[in-house]
FILO-609014 format. One record per atom (N, C-alpha, C): y, x, z; residue in one letter. Coordinates in steps of 0.02 Angstrom, whole numbers, plus 32768, in hexadecimal, padded with zeros to 4 digits. Atoms other than C-alpha are relative to their C-alpha. Layout:
<sites>
YXZA/...
</sites>
This chain:
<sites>
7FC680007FD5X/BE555A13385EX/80307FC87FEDX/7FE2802F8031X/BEAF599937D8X/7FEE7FC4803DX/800D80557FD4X/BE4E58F83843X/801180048039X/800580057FB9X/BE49593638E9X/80547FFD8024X/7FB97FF28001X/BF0D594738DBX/80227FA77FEEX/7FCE8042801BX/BF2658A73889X/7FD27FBE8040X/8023803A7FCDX/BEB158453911X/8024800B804AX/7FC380097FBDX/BF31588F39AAX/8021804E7FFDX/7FD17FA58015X/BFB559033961X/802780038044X/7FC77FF07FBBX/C01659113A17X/7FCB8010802EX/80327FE47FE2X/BF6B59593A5FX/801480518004X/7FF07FB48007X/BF9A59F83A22X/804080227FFAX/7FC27FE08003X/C0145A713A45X/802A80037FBEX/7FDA7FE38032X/C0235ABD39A0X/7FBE80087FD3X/80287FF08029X/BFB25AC13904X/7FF480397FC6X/80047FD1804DX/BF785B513889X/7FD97FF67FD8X/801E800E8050X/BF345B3A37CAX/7FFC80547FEDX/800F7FA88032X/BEF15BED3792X/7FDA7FF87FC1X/802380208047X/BEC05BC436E0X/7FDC7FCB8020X/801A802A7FDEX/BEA75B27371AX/7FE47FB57FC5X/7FF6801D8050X/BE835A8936A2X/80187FB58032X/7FDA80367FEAX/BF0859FB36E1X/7FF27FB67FDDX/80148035801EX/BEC4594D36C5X/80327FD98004X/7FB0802F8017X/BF5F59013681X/7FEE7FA68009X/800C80567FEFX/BF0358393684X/7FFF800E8055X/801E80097FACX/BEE3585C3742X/805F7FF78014X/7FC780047FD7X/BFA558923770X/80157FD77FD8X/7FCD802E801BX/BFF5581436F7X/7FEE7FB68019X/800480277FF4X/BF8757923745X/80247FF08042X/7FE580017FCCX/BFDB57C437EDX/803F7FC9801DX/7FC7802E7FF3X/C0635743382EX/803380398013X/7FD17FEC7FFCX/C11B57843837X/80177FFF805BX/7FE97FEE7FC4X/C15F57C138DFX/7FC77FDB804CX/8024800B7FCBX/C0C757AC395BX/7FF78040803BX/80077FCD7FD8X/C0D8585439A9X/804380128031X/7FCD7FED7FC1X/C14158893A56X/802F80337FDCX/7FC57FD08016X/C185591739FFX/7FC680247FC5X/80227FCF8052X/C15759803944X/7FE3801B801BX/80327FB98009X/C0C359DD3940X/801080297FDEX/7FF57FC4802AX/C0E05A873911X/7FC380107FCAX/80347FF8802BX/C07C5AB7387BX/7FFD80347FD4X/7FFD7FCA803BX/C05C5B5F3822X/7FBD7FF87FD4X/80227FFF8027X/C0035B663782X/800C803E7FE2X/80017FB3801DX/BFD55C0A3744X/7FCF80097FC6X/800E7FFB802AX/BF955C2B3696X/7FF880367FE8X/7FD67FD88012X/BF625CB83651X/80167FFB7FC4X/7FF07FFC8032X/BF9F5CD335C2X/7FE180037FADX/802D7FF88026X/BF0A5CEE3548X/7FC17FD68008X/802980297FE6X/BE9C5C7B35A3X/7FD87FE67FBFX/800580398038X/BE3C5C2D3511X/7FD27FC18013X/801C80427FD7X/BDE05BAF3589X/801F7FD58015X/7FE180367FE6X/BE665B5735BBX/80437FF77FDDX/7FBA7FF88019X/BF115B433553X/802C7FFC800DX/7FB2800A7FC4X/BFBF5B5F357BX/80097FB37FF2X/800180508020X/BFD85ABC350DX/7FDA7FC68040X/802180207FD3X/BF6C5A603587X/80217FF98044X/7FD87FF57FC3X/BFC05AB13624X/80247FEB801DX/7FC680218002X/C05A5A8D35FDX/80077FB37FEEX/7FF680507FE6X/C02C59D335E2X/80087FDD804DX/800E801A7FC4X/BFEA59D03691X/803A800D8037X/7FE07FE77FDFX/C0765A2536D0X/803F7FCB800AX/7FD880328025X/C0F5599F3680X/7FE37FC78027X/800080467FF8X/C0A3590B36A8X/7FEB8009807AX/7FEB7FF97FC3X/C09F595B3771X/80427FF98015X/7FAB80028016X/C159596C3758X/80077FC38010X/7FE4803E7FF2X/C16758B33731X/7FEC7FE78030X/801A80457FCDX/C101587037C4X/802580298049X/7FE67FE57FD5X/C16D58EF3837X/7FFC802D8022X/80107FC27FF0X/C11B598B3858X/802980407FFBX/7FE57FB8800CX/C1615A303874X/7FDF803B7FDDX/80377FD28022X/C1145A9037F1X/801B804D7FE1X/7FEB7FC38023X/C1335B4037CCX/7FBE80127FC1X/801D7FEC8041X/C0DD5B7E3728X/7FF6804F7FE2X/80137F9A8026X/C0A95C5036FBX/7FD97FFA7FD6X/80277FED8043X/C05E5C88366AX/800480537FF7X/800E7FCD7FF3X/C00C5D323683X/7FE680237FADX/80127FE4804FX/C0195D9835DAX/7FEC80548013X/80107FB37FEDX/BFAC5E2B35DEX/7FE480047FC7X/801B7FD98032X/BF655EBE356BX/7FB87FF68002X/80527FF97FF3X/BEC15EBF35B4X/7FF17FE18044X/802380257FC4X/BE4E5E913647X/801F80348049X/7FE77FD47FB6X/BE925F3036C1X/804D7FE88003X/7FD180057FEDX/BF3C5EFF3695X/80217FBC800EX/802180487FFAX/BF135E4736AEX/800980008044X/80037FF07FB6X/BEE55E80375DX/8038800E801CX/7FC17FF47FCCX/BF7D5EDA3792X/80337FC97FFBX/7FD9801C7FFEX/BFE95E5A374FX/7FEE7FCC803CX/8013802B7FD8X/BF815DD837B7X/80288006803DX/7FFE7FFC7FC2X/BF905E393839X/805B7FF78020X/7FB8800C7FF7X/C0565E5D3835X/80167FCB800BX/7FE580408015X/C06C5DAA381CX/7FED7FE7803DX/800880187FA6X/BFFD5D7838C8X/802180158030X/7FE77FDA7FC8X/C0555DFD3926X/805C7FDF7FECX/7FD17FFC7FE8X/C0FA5DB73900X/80017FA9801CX/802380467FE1X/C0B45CFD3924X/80097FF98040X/80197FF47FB1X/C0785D2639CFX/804B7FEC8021X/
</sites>
C-alpha cells in the first residue's frame, strides 16, 4: 500500500495501515506538496503485534507527517485474541 500511495497519493480517497509495515525510504523519497489536498491516513497497530513494531510505525507515520499527509495513528492494546476482536470491532464501528 506504502508504493501504490507514493506512485499517486490523490488517487485515493483515504488510506488504511492495519499492522501495516510503512516503507519510510519510499514516503521520504516523495517530493513536498504534490497533492490537491492531504490524504487522510489511519494507521492502526495492534498493540502486541510482534511482526511489525510500533517503533517502525511510528517512523512511517512521521515521515508521512513531513511530506503532508493526514495521518491519524491507534494502537489497539488488548488481553487476548477475543478481546483483540471486540476492540477491533468498537474501533471500526466508530470509524464508519
Amino acid at each position: 500500500a506504502t508504493r501504490a500511495l507514493a506512485e499517486n497519493p490523490d488517487a485515493f480517497r483515504s488510506v488504511t495501515f492495519v499492522s501495516g509495515v510503512l516503507e519510510t525510504r519510499i514516503i521520504e523519497a516523495l517530493p513536498d506538496g504534490q497533492r490537491s489536498a492531504p490524504t487522510p491516513v489511519l494507521a492502526i497497530h495492534g498493540g502486541q503485534d510482534d511482526r511489525v513494531s510500533l517503533v517502525s510505525l511510528e517512523r512511517g507515520v512521521s515521515a508521512l507527517h513531513a511530506r503532508g499527509f493526514d495521518v491519524t495513528m491507534r494502537v489497539m492494546l488488548c488481553d487476548g485474541a477475543q478481546r483483540e476482536g471486540e476492540q477491533a470491532t468498537a474501533f471500526l464501528e466508530r470509524v464508519d
